[in-house]
N, C-alpha and C positions, 0 to 999 in steps of 0.2 A: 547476577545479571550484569552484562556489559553493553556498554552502548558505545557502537560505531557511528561517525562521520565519514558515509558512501558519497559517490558519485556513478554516474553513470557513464555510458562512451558518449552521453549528449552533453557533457556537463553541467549535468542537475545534481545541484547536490541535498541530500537529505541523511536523516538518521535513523535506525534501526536498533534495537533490544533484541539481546541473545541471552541465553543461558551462561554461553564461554564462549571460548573466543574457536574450539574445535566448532563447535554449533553453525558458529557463525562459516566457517570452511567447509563444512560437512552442507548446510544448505546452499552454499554459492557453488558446489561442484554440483549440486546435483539439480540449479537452475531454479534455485526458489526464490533466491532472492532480485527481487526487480523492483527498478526504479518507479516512485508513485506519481511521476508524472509524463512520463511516455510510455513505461510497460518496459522498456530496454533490459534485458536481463544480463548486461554487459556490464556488471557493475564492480567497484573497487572499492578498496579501504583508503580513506587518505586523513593525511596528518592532523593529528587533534593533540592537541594538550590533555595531561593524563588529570586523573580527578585523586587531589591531593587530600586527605581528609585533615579537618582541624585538631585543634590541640584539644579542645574541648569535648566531654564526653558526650555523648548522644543518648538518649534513654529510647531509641527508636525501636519496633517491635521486630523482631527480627523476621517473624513474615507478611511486613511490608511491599517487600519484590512481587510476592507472590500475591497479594493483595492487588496490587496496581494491576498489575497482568490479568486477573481474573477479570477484573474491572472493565480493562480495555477491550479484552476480547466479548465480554457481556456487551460493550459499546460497539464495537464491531458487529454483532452477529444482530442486535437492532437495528442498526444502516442497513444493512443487508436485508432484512426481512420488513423493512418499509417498501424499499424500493423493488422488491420483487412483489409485495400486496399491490403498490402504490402507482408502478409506472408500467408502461406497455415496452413488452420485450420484442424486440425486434431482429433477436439473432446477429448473423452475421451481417447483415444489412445496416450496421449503426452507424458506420460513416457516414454512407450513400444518405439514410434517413435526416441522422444528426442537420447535414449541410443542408438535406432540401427543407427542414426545420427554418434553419438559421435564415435559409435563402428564400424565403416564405411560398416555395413549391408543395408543403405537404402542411395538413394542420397541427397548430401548435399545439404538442402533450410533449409529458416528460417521457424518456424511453431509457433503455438497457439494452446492453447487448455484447457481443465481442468485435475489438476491432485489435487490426496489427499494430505493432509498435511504430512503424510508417505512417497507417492512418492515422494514430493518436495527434503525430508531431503535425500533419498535415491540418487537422482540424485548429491544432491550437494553434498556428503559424497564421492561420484565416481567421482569428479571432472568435473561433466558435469553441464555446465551454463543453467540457468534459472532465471527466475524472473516474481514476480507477474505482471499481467497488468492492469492497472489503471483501477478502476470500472466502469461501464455503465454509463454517465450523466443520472442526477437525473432528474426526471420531474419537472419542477421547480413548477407545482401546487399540486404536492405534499409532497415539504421539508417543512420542520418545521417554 
């Protein structure tokens, strides 16, 4: 596993866990990877200090990686399956909704939905909360 330090063309910066560092090139050519707080899939590698290991030995299990991973994506795919039991989906309509939410034109519930990388920056520039939701589980006979 490699962990990059991204940014976006918004300059957000955040970080992401790959396999290798091909992974990581093989998914930004082909538009996977995006920023988690506009959607922007405009995103870069930028300058991190490398991870030096110590002198000392580690008794660590060596499928560790793969443990955290398992984990996270297990934590992932319950975010997701809350909020699609839990909140009203509203499509493409989640900006338009979101703000009349926020702007107390429509009653207050929790929603979902899809919005552009535009809306996303739009909503949060007005003070109104959002955030991406964890992607789809992956078919697991078709990951890499």
């Amino acid at each position: 596993m490699i962990r990059y330090a991204l940014a976006c063309d918004h300059s957000h910066p955040f970080e992401a866990w790959f396999s290798s560092s091909s992974d990581y090139d093989d998914q930004a050519a082909r538009g996977l990877v995006e920023c988690p707080f506009c959607g922007s899939r405009a995103v870069a590698k930028q300058i991190m200090a490398p991870a030096v290991a110590g002198t000392k030995r580690r008794g660590a299990d060596p499928d560790t990686a793969a443990k955290v991973q398992t984990m996270m994506m297990q934590a992932a795919r319950e975010v997701r399956s809350h909020v699609e039991q839990n909140f009203d989906y509203v499509g493409d309509a989640f900006a338009r909704e979101a703000r009349d939410i926020h702007e107390g034109r429509s009653e207050k519930r929790e929603i979902y939905g899809e919005a552009t990388p535009a809306e996303v920056r739009a909503l949060k520039e007005d003070g109104i909360p959002c955030a991406a939701l964890p992607p789809a589980p992956i078919d697991p006979t078709k990951a890499n």
